[in-house]
C-alpha positions in Angstrom: 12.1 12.2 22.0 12.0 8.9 23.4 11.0 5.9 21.1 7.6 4.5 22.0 7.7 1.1 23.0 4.4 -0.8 22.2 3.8 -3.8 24.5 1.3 -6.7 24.7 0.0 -5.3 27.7 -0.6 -1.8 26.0 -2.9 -3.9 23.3 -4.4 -6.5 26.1 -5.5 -3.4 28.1 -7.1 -1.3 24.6 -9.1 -4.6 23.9 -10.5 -5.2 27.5 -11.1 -1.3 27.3 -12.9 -1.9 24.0 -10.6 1.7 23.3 -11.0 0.7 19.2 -9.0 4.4 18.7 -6.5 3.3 21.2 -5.9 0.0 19.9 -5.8 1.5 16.3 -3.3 4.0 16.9 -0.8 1.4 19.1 -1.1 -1.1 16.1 0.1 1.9 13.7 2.9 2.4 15.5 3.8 -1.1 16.1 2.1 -4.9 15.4 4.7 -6.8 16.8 2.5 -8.8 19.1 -0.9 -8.3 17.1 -0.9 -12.4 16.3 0.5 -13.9 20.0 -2.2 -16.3 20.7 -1.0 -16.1 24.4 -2.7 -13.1 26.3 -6.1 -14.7 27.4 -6.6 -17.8 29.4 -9.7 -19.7 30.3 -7.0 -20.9 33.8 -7.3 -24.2 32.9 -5.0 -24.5 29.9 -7.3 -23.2 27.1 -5.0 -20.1 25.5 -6.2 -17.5 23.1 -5.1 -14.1 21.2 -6.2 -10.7 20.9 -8.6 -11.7 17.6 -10.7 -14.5 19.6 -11.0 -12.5 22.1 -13.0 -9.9 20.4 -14.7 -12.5 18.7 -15.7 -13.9 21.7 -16.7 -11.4 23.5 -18.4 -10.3 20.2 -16.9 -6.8 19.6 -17.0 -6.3 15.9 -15.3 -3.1 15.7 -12.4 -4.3 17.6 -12.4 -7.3 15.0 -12.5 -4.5 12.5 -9.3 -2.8 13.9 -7.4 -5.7 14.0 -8.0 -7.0 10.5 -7.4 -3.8 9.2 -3.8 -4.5 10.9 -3.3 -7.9 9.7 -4.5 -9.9 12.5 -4.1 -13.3 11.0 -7.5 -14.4 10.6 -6.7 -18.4 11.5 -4.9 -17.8 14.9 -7.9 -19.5 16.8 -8.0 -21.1 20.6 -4.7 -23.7 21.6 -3.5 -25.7 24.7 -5.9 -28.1 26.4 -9.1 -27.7 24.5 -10.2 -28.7 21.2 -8.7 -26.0 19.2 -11.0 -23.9 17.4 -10.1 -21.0 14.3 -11.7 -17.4 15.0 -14.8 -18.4 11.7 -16.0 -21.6 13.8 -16.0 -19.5 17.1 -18.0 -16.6 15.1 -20.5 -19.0 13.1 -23.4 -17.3 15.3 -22.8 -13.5 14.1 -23.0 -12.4 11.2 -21.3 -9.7 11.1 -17.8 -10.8 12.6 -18.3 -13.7 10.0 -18.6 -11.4 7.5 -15.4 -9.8 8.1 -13.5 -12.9 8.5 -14.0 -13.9 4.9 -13.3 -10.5 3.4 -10.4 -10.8 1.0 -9.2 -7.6 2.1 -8.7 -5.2 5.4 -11.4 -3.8 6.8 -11.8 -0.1 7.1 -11.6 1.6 10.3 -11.2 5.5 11.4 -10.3 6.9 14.4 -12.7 9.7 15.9 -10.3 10.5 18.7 -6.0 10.3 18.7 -5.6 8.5 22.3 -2.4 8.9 24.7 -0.3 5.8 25.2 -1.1 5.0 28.5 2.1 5.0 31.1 2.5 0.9 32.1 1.5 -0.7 35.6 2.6 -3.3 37.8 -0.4 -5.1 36.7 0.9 -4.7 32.9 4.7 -5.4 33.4 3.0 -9.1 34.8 1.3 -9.0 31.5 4.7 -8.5 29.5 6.6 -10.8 31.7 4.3 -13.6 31.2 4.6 -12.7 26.8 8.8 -12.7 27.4 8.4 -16.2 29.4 6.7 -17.0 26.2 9.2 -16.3 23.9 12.3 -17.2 25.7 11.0 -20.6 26.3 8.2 -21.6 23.9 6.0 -22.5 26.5 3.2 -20.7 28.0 2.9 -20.2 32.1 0.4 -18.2 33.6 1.6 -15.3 35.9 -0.1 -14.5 39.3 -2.8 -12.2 38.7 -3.0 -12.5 35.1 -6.1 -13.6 33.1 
């Protein structure tokens, strides 16, 4: 059996899906990318991770699922903005607040044990834009990628 290979596209998709089993299971297997602060863009420079992300789009169990994989709770907003850390981006709810200061993981079971969706065009643009990324240190948005 083939190794599965987990890829930041796999993890950008389960968040924009708001598939909390998927993303659970992926990050079991492998958290490799869990903390790149590159996979969402506001297209004018601002640059965020998975963990703002679902702060800002105020998805508390997807903030759950990643802390419970050790999303680093100060990987906030970069690039041309005024930064800003995942607590000051979730001062209006509560809840996501709440979890932020926890000392430990949050808890988080699956109700469903999701396939590893095959990859698409659309998410080797993803991947390519992550590799760009690490080969270079810099951060270039790929056509078609937001």
């Amino acid at each position: 059996m083939a190794a599965i290979r987990i890829t930041r596209a796999h993890l950008k998709s389960a968040v924009e899906e708001e598939n909390w089993d998927l993303l659970d299971r992926l990050l079991e297997i492998d958290r490799k990318h869990i903390d790149d602060a590159s996979y969402f863009t506001d297209t004018w420079g601002e640059w965020w991770g998975l963990l703002m992300e679902c702060i800002l789009r105020e998805y508390e169990t997807g903030v759950r699922v990643l802390l419970k994989h050790g999303a680093d709770r100060a990987v906030g907003t970069w690039g041309d903005c005024i930064p800003q850390t995942p607590l000051e981006a979730a001062k209006d709810n509560i809840a996501i607040a709440a979890l932020l200061q926890e000392k430990g993981p949050p808890e988080y079971w699956r109700s469903s044990d999701p396939m590893i969706p095959e990859l698409t065009v659309h998410d080797e643009k993803v991947n390519r834009q992550g590799e760009i990324s690490e080969q270079t240190g810099m951060i270039f948005q790929v056509d078609d990628v937001e």
